[in-house]
Structure formats: structure tokens, C-alpha cells
C-alpha positions, 0 to 999 in steps of 0.5 A, a space after each residue: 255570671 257574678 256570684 249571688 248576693 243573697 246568702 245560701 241557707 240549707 234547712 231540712 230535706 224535704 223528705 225530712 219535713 215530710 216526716 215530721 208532719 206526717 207525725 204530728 198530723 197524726 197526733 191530730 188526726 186518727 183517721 190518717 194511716 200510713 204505708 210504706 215500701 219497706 224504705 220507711 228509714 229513707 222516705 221519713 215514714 219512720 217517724 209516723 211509724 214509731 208514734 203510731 205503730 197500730 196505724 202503719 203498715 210496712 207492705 214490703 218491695 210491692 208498691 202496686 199492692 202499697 197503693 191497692 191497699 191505700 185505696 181499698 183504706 181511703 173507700 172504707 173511709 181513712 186517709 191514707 199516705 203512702 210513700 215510697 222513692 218516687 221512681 219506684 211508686 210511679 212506675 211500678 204502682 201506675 196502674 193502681 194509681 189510675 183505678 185505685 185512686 185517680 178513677 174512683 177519686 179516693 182520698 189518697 195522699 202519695 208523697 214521693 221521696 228522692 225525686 229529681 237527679 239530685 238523689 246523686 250517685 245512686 244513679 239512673 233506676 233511683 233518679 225520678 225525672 219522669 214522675 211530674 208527667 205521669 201524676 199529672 195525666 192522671 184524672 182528678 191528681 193534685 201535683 206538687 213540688 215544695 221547694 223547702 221544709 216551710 212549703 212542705 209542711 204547709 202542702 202536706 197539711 193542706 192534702 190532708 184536707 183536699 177531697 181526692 187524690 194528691 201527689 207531693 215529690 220529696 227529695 233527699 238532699 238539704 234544701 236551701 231556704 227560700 220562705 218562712 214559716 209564714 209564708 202562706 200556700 194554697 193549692 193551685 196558688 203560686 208564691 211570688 217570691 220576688 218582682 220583676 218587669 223583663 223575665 218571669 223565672 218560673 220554678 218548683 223543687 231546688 231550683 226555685 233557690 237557683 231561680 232567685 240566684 239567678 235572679 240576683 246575679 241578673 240584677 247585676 246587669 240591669 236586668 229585673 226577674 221576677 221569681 215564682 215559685 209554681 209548687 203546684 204543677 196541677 192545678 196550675 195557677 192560670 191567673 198567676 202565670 197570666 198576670 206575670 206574663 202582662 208584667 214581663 212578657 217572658 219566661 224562663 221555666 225551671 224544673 228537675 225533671 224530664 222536659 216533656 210533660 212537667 211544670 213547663 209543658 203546664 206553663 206553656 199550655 197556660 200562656 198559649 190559652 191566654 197570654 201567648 209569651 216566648 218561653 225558655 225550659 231550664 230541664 234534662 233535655 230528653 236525656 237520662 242523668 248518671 251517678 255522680 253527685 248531686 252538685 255535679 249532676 245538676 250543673 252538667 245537665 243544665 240545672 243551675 242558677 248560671 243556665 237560668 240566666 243564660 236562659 232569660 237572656 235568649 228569652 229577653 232577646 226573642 221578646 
């Protein structure tokens, strides 16, 4: 594979433009309140916390009483965030988060930071890849996955005015820039970032960059890839999937997370309803990841732009 033409372009962390939205949205909205798990420093609710100190709430290592609490602040008619790493508050606050929040529908804005084996050599217990599969099966979630600083400040303003429950995974290291501060984003509506007729990369988080490298370095061989990026797992945009299936007649879906149960189970139920199309999944392959870092990580479990393209060449030969 030819290295990329496009230039690589770090911005913020989008646990970093978590942060800085959250604070300004609390200079425009009083009713937002916010709780942490006593990681406020690493989730970016620190800076909510130092502009509104009357408004935050710090519940401590006890992320089933974090959301207990932000449901009982969501019926009573505030619209509380709470945050902690994504591991941690989808599999120790599950059950709250089903008859908390997603039962009785409330209004409760979870944004999960360090998501993905990207958080490095933190290893195992802090690398979130099971997060997307368990959000989605919840009644009545939203699910997102912002790819850079742009995508994340526009998602978390628009779950500030989504009626019901919304989860948006962060993550810790500095992500490439793929939009700009115009491009626009609605819930349950793709962003297609780049036109293509012979394979449709499809993808959400950091690889939505790999999925454009890729992308470029299969031009290189004659072959043109549309990229998409999907930052909205659920709802999944139904006619924007159907519409890049008639265009390519092939997917490759990419994702830093476990393969069963994120954005390519999502894809693959969509084109089977509609538009069947062979699909390839760019995942960790039913396996955990390691400590090691993050580059290190997402090239040995098949999570970059060189296993995206050798992904759409099977799936071009399968058409």
C-alpha cells in the first residue's frame, strides 16, 4: 500500500471538545447539570465543574449511584450529563441505565470517555470495545461515535435538545481532523465525506481518517471508495446505507470496537432489510486487545487504513 496523499492533521481529543461544550453549553443552559465518577480530570467535566461548581456533582467510584442519580435529576426536570470511561459506566451502571433512564425514557446525556483499545497501555479493564453493543440494546438510546473535535461539539449540542436518553463515546487521544467547523450533523444522518462507485468505506471514531486513507491509497490502484462517516450507530441512517449500496454494491464497515454487536451488525441488518450487499468488518475479531500503545494496538488488531484496504479488495472480488 502507497502512503496516503492527503495530510494527517491532529486536533483535540474528543474527550477534550466533550469538555469544552459542555462549559459553554452551560453558560447557555441552566437546567444542564453535570455528575462525574470521580475522573472529572480525565473525562473533561473538570471544566464544567470549575464555571459551575453549584451545578456539578462529583458522586465518587460508584457509577451505578452516577446514573441513579441522573435519573432521579432528568424526572425532576433538569438535563443531566454524566460521564465517566466508558468501560466502567456501561458495565458497572447497566442496570441503572435500563430502569433509570432507558425505561422510563428521561433525558439523560452519557458521554463515555477513553472508549476503544486506543486508550494504550492502560490495558484490558480501561479499553471499552463492548460499550456500542450494550447502548444500543437498550430501548429508546441514542448511540454515537464523533470522529473528531467538529463532529463532537456538534453531537453533544444537538443531545442537549434530543428528547430521551443519548450515549456519545469519547476517546483519549488526539484525533485526526476529518470535518470542519461547517460541516453539518443531525442525529441519525451520515456525513458522506467522500464519492465513490466500487466499495462504500463505512465508519465512526478514529477510523472514519484510516477509512479516508484508505481510501486515497485505493485510488492509487484505480479503484474509487466512497467514505462515510456513520457517527450515529443508532438510529442508523437507513436511507443513507441503502442509497451507498446502489452506488458501490459493497461494504467495508469499520469500527474500534468488538465485532459483534456495533456499527457493522447495524449495517449489515440495514442492507439485509433493503439492499442485500456483501460486507467486510474492519473490528477486534471477538478477542480482547493488550497494553501497548495505541498505534501499536490498532495496527496488531487490524484497525488501520492498510486492513481497510485489503478489506475492500476481498469485498470487491465477492461482488
Amino acid at each position: 500500500m502507497t502512503a496516503p496523499a492527503l495530510q494527517k492533521r491532529l486536533g483535540l481529543a474528543t474527550r477534550d471538545a466533550y469538555g469544552q461544550a459542555l462549559a459553554e453549553l452551560g453558560r447557555r443552559n441552566p437546567k444542564i447539570v453535570v455528575l462525574d465518577a470521580d475522573l472529572s480530570s480525565s473525562t473533561r467535566t473538570a471544566m464544567f465543574a470549575k464555571a459551575f461548581p453549584s451545578r456539578f456533582i462529583n458522586v465518587g467510584i460508584s457509577e451505578a449511584n452516577l446514573v441513579g442519580m441522573a435519573g432521579g435529576l432528568a424526572a425532576s426536570g433538569l438535563i443531566p450529563f454524566i460521564s465517566s470511561f466508558a468501560c466502567f459506566l456501561t458495565c458497572k451502571g447497566y442496570d441503572q441505565l435500563r430502569m433509570a433512564v432507558a425505561y422510563p425514557h428521561l433525558p439523560v446525556k452519557v458521554v463515555a470517555s477513553h472508549g476503544g483499545i486506543s486508550v494504550g497501555e492502560d490495558g484490558v479493564s480501561q479499553q471499552a470495545i463492548e460499550d456500542v453493543a450494550l447502548m444500543t440494546s437498550l430501548p429508546g438510546f441514542v448511540v454515537m461515535v464523533p470522529a473528531d473535535e467538529h463532529a463532537t461539539r456538534a453531537l453533544v449540542n444537538a443531545a442537549v435538545d434530543y428528547p430521551g436518553p443519548v450515549y456519545i463515546r469519547t476517546g483519549r487521544p488526539k484525533a485526526p481532523i476529518v470535518h470542519t467547523a461547517e460541516t453539518r450533523f443531525e442525529i441519525g444522518k451520515g456525513v458522506v465525506l467522500r464519492e465513490g462507485r466500487d466499495v462504500t468505506l463505512a465508519a465512526n471514531g478514529l477510523l472514519v481518517w484510516e477509512a479516508l486513507a484508505a481510501a486515497d491509497a485505493l485510488a492509487g490502484d484505480g479503484i474509487q471508495a466512497a467514505v462515510v462517516d456513520v457517527h450515529t450507530i443508532k438510529p442508523l441512517d437507513q436511507a443513507l446505507v441503502e442509497a451507498q449500496a446502489k452506488a458501490t454494491g459493497a461494504f467495508v464497515v469499520a469500527e474500534e470496537h468488538q465485532v459483534w454487536g456495533g456499527l457493522g451488525s447495524a449495517v449489515a441488518q440495514a442492507l439485509a432489510r433493503t439492499t442485500p450487499a456483501p460486507v467486510e468488518f474492519v473490528a477486534l475479531q471477538d478477542t480482547y486487545a493488550e497494553s501497548g500503545t495505541p498505534d501499536a494496538l490498532m495496527e496488531r488488531y487490524g484497525l488501520t487504513a492498510r486492513h481497510l484496504v485489503n478489506a475492500a479488495r476481498r469485498v470487491i472480488a465477492r461482488k
